[in-house]
C-alpha positions in Angstrom: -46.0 -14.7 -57.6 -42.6 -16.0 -58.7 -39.7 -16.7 -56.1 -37.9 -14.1 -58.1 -40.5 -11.3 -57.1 -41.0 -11.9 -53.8 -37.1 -11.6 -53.1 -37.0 -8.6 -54.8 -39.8 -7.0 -52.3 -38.5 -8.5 -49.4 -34.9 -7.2 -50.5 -36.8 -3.7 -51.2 -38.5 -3.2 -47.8 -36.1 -1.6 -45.9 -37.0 -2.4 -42.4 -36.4 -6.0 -43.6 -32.8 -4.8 -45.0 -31.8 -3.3 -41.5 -32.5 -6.5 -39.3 -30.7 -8.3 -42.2 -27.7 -6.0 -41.7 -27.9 -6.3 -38.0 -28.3 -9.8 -37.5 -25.2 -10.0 -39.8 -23.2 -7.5 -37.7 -23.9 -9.4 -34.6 -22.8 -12.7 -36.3 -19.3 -11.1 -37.2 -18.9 -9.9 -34.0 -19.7 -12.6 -31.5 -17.8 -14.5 -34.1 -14.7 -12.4 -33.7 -14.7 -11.9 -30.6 -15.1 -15.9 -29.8 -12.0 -16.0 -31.9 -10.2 -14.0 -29.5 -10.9 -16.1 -26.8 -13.6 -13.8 -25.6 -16.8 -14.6 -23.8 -20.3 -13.5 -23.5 -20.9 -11.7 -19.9 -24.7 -11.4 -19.2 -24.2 -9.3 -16.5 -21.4 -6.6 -16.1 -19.6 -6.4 -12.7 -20.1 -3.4 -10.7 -18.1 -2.6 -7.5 -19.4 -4.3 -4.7 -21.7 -6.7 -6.0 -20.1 -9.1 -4.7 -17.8 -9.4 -0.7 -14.5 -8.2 -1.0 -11.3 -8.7 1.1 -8.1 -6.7 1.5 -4.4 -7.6 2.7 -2.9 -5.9 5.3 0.8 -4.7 3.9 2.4 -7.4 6.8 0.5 -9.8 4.9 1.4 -9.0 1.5 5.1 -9.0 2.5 5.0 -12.5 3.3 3.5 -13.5 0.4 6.7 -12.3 -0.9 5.2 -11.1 -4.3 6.2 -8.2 -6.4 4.6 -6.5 -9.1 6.3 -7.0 -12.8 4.1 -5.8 -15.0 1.0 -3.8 -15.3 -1.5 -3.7 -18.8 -5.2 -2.0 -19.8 -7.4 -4.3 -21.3 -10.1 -2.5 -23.5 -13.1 -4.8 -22.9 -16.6 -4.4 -25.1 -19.5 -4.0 -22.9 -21.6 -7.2 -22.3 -18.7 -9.4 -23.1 -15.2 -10.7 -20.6 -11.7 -10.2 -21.3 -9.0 -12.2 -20.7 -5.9 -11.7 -19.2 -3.0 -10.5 -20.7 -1.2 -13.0 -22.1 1.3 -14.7 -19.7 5.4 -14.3 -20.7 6.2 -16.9 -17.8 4.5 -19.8 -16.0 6.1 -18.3 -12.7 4.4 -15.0 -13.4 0.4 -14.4 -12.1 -2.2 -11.3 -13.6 -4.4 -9.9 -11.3 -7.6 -8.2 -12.0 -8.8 -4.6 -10.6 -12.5 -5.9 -10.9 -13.6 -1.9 -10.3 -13.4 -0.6 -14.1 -11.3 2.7 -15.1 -14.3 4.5 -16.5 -16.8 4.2 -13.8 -17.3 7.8 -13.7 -17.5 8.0 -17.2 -19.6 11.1 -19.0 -21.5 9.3 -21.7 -22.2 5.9 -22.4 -19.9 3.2 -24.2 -19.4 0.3 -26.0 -16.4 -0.6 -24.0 -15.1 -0.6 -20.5 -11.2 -0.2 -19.6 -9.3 -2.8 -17.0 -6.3 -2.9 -15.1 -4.3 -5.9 -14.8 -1.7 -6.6 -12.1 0.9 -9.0 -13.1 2.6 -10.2 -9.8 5.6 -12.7 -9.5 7.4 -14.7 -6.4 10.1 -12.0 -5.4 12.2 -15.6 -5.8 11.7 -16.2 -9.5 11.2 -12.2 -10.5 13.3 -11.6 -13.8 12.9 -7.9 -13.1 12.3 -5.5 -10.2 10.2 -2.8 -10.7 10.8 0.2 -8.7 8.0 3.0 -10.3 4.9 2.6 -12.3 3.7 5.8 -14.4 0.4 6.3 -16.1 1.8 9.1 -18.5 -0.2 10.9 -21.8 3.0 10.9 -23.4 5.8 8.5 -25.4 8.4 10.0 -24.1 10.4 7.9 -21.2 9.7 9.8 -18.0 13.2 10.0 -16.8 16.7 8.3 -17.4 16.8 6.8 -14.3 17.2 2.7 -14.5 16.0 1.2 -17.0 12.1 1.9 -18.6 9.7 -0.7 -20.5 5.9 0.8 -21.4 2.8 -0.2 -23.1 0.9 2.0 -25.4 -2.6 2.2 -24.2 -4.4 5.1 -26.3 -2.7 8.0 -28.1 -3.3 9.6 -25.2 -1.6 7.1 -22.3 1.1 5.2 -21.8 2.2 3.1 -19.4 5.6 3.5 -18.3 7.3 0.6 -15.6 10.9 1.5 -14.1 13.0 -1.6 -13.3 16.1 -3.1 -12.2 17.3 -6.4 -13.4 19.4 -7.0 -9.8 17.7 -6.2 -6.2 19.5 -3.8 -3.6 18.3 -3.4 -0.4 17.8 0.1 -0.2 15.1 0.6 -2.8 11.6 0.0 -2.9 10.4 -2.2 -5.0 6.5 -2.3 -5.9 4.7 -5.3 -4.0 1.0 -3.7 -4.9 -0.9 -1.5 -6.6 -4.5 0.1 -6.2 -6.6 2.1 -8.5 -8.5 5.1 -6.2 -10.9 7.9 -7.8 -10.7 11.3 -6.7 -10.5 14.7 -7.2 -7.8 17.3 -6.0 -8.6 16.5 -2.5 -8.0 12.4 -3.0 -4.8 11.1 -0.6 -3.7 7.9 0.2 -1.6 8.3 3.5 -1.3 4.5 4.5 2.4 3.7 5.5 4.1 3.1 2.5 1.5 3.9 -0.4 2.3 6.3 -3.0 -0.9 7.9 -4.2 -0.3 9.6 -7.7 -2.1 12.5 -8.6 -1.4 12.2 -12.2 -4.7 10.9 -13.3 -5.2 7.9 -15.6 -6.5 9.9 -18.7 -8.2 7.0 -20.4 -10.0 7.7 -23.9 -13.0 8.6 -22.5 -14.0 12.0 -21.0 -15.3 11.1 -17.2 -16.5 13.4 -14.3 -13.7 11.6 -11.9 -10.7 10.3 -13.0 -8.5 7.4 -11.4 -5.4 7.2 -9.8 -2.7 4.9 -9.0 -1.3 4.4 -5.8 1.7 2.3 -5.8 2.8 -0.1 -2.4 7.0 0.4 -2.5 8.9 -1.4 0.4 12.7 -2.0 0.4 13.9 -5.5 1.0 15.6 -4.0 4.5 11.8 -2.7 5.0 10.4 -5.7 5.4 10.9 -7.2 8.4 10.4 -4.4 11.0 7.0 -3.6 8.8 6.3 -7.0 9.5 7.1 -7.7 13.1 5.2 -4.1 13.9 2.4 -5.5 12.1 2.0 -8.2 13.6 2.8 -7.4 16.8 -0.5 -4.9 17.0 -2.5 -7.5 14.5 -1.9 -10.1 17.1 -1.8 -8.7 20.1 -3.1 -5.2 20.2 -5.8 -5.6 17.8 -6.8 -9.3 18.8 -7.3 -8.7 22.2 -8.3 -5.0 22.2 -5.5 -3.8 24.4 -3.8 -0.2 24.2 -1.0 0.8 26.3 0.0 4.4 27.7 2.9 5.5 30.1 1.7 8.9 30.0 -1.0 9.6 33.0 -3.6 11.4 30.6 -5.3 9.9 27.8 -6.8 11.5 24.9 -9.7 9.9 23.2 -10.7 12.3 20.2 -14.3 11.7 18.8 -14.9 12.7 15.5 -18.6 12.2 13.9 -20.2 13.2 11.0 -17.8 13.9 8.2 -19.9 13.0 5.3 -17.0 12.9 2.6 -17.6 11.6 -1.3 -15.4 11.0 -3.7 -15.7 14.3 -5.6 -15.0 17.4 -4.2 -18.0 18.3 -2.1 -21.4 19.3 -1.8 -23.3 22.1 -3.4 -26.9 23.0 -2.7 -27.7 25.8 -5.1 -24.8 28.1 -5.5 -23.5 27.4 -2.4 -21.2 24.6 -2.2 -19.0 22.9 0.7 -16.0 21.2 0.6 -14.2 18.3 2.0 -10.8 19.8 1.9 -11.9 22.0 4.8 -13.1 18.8 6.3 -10.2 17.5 6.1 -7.4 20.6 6.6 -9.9 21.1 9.8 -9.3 17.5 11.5 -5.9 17.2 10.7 -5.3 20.7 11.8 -6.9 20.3 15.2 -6.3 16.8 15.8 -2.3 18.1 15.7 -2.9 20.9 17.8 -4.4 18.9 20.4 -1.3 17.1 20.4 -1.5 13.6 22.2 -4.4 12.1 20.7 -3.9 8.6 21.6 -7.2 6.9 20.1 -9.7 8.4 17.7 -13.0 7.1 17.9 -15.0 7.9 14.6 -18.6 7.4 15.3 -20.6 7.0 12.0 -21.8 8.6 8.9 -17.8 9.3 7.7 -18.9 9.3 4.1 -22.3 10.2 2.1 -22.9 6.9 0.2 -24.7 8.7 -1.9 -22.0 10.7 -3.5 -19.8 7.5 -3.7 -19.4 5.0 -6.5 -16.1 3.9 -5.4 -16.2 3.5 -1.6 -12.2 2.5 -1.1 -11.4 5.6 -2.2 -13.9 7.7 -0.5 -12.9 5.8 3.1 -9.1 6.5 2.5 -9.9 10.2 1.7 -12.1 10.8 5.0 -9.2 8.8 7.4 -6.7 10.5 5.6 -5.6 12.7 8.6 -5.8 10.1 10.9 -3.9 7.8 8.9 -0.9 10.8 8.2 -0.8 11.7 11.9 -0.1 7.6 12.9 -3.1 7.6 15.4 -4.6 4.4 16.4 -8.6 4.5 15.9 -11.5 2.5 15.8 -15.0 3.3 13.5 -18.4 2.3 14.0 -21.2 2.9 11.3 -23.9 5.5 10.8 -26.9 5.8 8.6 -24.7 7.3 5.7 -22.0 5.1 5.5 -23.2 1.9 3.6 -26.1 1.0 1.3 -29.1 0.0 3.1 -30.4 -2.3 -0.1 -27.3 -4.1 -0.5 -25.5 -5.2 3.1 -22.0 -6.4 1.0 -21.3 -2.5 0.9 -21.3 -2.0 5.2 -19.3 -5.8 5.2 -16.9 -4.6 2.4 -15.9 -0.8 4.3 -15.3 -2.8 7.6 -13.3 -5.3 5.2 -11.2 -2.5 3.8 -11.3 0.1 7.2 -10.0 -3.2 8.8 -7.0 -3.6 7.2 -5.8 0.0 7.6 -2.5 0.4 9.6 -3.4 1.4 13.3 -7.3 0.4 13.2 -8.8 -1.7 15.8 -11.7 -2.5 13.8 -11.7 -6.4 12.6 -12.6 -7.9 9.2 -16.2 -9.6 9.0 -14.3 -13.4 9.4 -13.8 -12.3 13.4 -16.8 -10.2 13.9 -18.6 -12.1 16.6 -22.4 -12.1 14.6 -24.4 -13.0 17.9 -24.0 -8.9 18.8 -25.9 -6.3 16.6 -24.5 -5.0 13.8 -21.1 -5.2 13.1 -18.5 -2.8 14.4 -18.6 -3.5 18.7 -15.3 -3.3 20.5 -14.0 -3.1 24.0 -10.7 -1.2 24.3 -8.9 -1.6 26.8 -6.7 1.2 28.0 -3.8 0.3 30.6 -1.3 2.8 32.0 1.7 1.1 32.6 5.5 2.4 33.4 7.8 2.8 30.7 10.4 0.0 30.3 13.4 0.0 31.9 16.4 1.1 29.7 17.5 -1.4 27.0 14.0 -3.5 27.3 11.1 -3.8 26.1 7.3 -3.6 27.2 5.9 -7.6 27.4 2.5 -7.7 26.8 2.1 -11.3 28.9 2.3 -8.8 32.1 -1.0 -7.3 31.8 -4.1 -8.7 33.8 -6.7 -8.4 30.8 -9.8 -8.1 33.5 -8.2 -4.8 35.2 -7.3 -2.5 32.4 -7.3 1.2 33.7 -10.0 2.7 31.5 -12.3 1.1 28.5 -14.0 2.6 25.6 -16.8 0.6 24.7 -17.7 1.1 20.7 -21.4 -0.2 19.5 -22.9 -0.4 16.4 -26.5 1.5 16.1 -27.5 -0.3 12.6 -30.8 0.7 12.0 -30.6 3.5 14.1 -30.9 0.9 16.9 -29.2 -0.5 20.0 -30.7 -3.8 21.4 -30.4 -6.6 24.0 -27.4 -8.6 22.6 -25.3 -4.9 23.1 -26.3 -4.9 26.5 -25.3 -8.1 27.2 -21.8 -7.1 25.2 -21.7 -4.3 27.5 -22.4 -6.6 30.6 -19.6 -8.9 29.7 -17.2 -5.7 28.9 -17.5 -4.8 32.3 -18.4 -7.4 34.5 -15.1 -8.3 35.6 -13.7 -5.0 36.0 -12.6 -3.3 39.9 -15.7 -1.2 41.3 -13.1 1.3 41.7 -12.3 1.4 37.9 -14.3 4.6 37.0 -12.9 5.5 33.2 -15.8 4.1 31.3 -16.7 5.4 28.1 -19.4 4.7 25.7 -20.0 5.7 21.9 -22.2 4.7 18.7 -24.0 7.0 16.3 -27.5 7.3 17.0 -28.5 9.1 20.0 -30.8 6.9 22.5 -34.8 7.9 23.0 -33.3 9.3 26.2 -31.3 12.0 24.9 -34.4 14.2 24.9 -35.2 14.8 28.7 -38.7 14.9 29.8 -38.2 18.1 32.1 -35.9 20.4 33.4 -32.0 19.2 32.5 -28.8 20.9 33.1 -26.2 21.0 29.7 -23.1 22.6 28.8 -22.8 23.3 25.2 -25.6 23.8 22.2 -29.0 21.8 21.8 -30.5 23.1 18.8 -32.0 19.7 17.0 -35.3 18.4 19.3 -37.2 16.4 17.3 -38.6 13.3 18.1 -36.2 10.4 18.2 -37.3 7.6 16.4 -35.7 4.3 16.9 -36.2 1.0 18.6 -33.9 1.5 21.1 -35.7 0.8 24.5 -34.9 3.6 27.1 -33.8 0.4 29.4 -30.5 0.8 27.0 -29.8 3.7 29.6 -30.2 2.0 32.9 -28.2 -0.7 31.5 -25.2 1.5 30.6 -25.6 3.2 34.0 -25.4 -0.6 35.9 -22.4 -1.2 33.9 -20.8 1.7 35.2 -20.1 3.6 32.1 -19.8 7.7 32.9 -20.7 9.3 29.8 -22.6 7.8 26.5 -21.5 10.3 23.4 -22.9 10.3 20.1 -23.3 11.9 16.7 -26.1 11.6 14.2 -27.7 15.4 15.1 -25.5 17.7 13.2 -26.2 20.5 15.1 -26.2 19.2 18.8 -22.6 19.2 20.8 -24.0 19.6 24.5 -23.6 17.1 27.5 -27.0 16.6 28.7 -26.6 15.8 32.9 -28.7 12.5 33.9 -29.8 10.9 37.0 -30.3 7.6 36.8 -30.6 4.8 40.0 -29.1 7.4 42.0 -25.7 7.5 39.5 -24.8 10.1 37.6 -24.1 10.0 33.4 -23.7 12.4 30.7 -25.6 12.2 27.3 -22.4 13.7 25.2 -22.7 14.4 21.3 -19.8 15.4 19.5 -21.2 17.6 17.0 -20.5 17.5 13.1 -17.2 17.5 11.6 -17.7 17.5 7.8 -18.1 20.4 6.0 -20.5 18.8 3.6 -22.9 17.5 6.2 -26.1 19.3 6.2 -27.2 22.1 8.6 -30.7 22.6 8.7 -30.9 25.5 11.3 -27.9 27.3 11.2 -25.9 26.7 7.5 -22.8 28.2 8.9 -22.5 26.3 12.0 -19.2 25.5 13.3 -17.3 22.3 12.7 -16.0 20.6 15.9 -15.3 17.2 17.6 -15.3 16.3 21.2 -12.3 15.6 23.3 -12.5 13.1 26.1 -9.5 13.3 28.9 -9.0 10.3 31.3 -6.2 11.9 33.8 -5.1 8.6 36.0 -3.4 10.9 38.5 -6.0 13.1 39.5 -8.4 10.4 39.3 -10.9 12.2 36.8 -11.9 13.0 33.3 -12.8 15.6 31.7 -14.1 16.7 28.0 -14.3 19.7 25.6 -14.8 20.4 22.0 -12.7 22.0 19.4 -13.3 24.1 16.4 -11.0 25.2 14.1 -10.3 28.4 16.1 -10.7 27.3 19.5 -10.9 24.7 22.3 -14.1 25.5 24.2 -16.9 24.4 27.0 -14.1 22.3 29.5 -16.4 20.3 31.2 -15.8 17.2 33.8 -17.0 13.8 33.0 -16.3 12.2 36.8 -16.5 13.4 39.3 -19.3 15.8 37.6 -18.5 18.3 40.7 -14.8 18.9 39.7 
């Protein structure tokens, strides 16, 4: 058979034509887009693959950057963009590493980037003052002066500036990307979440936002001495101060928020803006709240691809109300498979404004898990007139009260918690009697073995299965700690009484908070938290629970007989 021929066939058979065709597509391509400066990516990012960290805003500000720019890079799937290119050698872009589309409908060949382009407030040829992801060409107002970048037919980018600083108006030192629905917020001190979506060209089930950081140069330092005086001293040491003689402690449990709008099981479908409207409401008409303790299972994992955004949403009340708090974890809160998730929500609920809870670099890794505190409360006089408190007065082995937070990973609390329970107390006056302790997952002991006395309900009875040794129990009792309260059981908000070496404790739950949480017995069961008093005059403390109509069951903590 002649050369001729057997081309001729081959040329003929047309599965022989199509791998001919694709092999030549993929040459051009590769080839094009090596020409661009573009390279092969074997494996696409996703969020959280890898440990992430987050600035505090006191930190940011003395980095002293601002934002001057702001660009989309459309990126081809399987393959890295670069950055922008740079107009200045004093000028920096940042990557969002989460992409725009990740809640994207159908499948595409590219994925869409934000870049950040940041620049020494010293050597800044512009200051921006607003950022504006807009489906339109048109400027969005007159005010200053307006640059923007054409993204899609459908968005624009539109950055407000001025080319010479006051000191009155914000200028734009950071800039996240958050995904959410109608209920999203952002209500960290300073942020400005928009809710104007970024309407990229492709259809997604969740869009994102931007929510700008804007501080005004005459901000800046009493944001940053604040900051760091609670990042230092408050936080560092664990200390809170009250001159008031009662002290609130509001535990919250259970709020189970995702990044869309709720959960629906059938046609019935709950949603987090109750959750939320309920907490904020309640945690206002309490009035006085001066710690919230949030004891696990604050988001459904499940139901979150971006967990920044679905952390910010569930605080989001306690954030807008300025209320210190502290979080440990529950089963829901972090992926079980991949343990960068639970490091990267302390990482992020860490840097939060108010939060006592400490990034993973000063998380002491000898104790279980990895959200245990100690807070210390003291109850100090006001200053005299025209000073201020000093923090160097206070004895840090008598504080008046202590709330003692542990970390039930794995549905477990062991040995090196009591020892951290031990050394939380071990120091303290006999006399000292305002001991509290919280986690998320109720101890074997929370189901009695006969006859018990309770105020509240006890629906959920199963059997408890965990690791914990009921020894956890005796331990807490020795350390003199007067109630343990917990969450987990949804449907559960009593104080169970218990007798233990001769001492008296309550076994407290708080009951579930988030409207999206399942309730297995009971679908329209009543959100609620718990309320713990410590009153320093009268020498007791006391607890109840609130729904969203009602405080209810006021019960005493020590002495039980009050």
């Amino acid at each position: 058979m002649s050369l001729r021929s057997t081309t001729g066939s081959l040329l003929r058979n047309r599965k022989v034509l199509f791998l001919l065709f694709v092999g030549l597509f993929f040459t051009v391509t590769i080839h094009t887009l090596h020409g661009q400066g573009i390279s092969v990516q074997y494996r696409e990012e996703l969020p959280h693959q890898k440990i992430l960290d987050y600035e505090t805003v006191h930190l940011t500000l003395l980095e002293n950057y601002l934002v001057t720019d702001v660009k989309i890079q459309k990126c081809a799937k399987g393959f890295s963009c670069l950055a922008p290119k740079q107009t200045s050698d004093k000028a920096v872009w940042h990557k969002i590493d989460t992409k725009l589309n990740l809640h994207a409908k159908a499948s595409s060949m590219f994925n869409y980037y934000l870049y950040v382009e940041k620049t020494h407030a010293t050597n800044a040829g512009r200051y921006v003052t607003d950022i504006q992801f807009t489906p339109s060409a048109k400027q969005p107002t007159d005010k200053n002066k307006w640059f923007s970048h054409k993204v899609a037919s459908s968005l624009y980018i539109w950055i407000n500036y001025m080319e010479v600083a006051d000191f009155e108006t914000p200028l734009v030192r950071d800039l996240n990307i958050l995904f959410g629905t109608h209920d999203m917020q952002d209500s960290r001190d300073h942020w400005h979440y928009q809710t104007l979506p970024i309407t990229l060209p492709v259809e997604q089930t969740i869009y994102p936002h931007a929510s700008l950081l804007s501080i005004s140069i005459n901000e800046e330092m009493p944001i940053i001495n604040h900051s760091m005086e609670f990042e230092n001293v408050l936080k560092k040491n664990g200390i809170i101060t009250t001159v008031d003689p009662k002290f609130k402690i509001a535990q919250i449990s259970d709020l189970h928020i995702g990044v869309d709008q709720g959960r629906c099981i059938g046609d019935e479908c709950k949603f987090d803006s109750k959750t939320l409207d309920f907490i904020g409401n309640q945690l206002d008409a309490e009035g006085d709240v001066k710690l919230v303790v949030v004891t696990g299972d604050m988001i459904d994992f499940e139901r979150v691809k971006h967990l920044e955004s679905a952390v910010l949403k569930a605080l989001s009340p306690i954030l807008k109300l300025k209320i210190p708090f502290v979080f440990t974890f529950g089963d829901s809160d972090w992926d079980w498979d991949n343990y960068r998730t639970k490091i990267n929500i302390l990482n992020f609920v860490a840097s939060l404004p108010r939060c006592y809870n400490k990034n993973i670099n000063h998380v002491d890794h000898r104790i279980h898990g990895l959200t245990n505190y100690n807070i210390k409360i003291f109850h100090e006089p006001p200053a005299a007139e025209g000073t201020t408190f000093d923090y160097n007065l206070l004895d840090l082995s008598k504080p008046n009260a202590i709330a003692t937070v542990l970390d039930s990973e794995h549905v477990e609390v062991d040995n090196t918690q009591t020892n951290f329970m031990y050394r939380a107390t071990l120091q303290l006056p006999p006399d000292m009697e305002y001991r509290l302790l919280f986690f998320h997952y109720p101890l074997p002991n929370f189901r009695p073995d006969k006859e018990f006395k309770l105020i509240g309900t006890y629906n959920e009875k199963h059997k408890l299965v965990t690791p914990t040794d009921k020894k956890v129990l005796d331990d807490a009792v020795a350390c003199g700690y007067k109630a343990i309260s917990v969450g987990h059981e949804h449907e559960n908000d009593a104080c169970i009484w218990k007798t233990v070496q001769g001492k008296d404790i309550l076994l407290c739950y708080s009951g579930i908070a988030g409207e999206s949480g399942v309730t297995r017995l009971d679908k329209d069961y009543e959100r609620r938290f718990r309320v713990f008093e410590m009153n320093f005059e009268k020498k007791a403390m006391f607890s109840w629970k609130r729904t969203a109509l009602k405080s209810f069951d006021p019960q005493a903590v020590w002495p039980l007989n009050t």
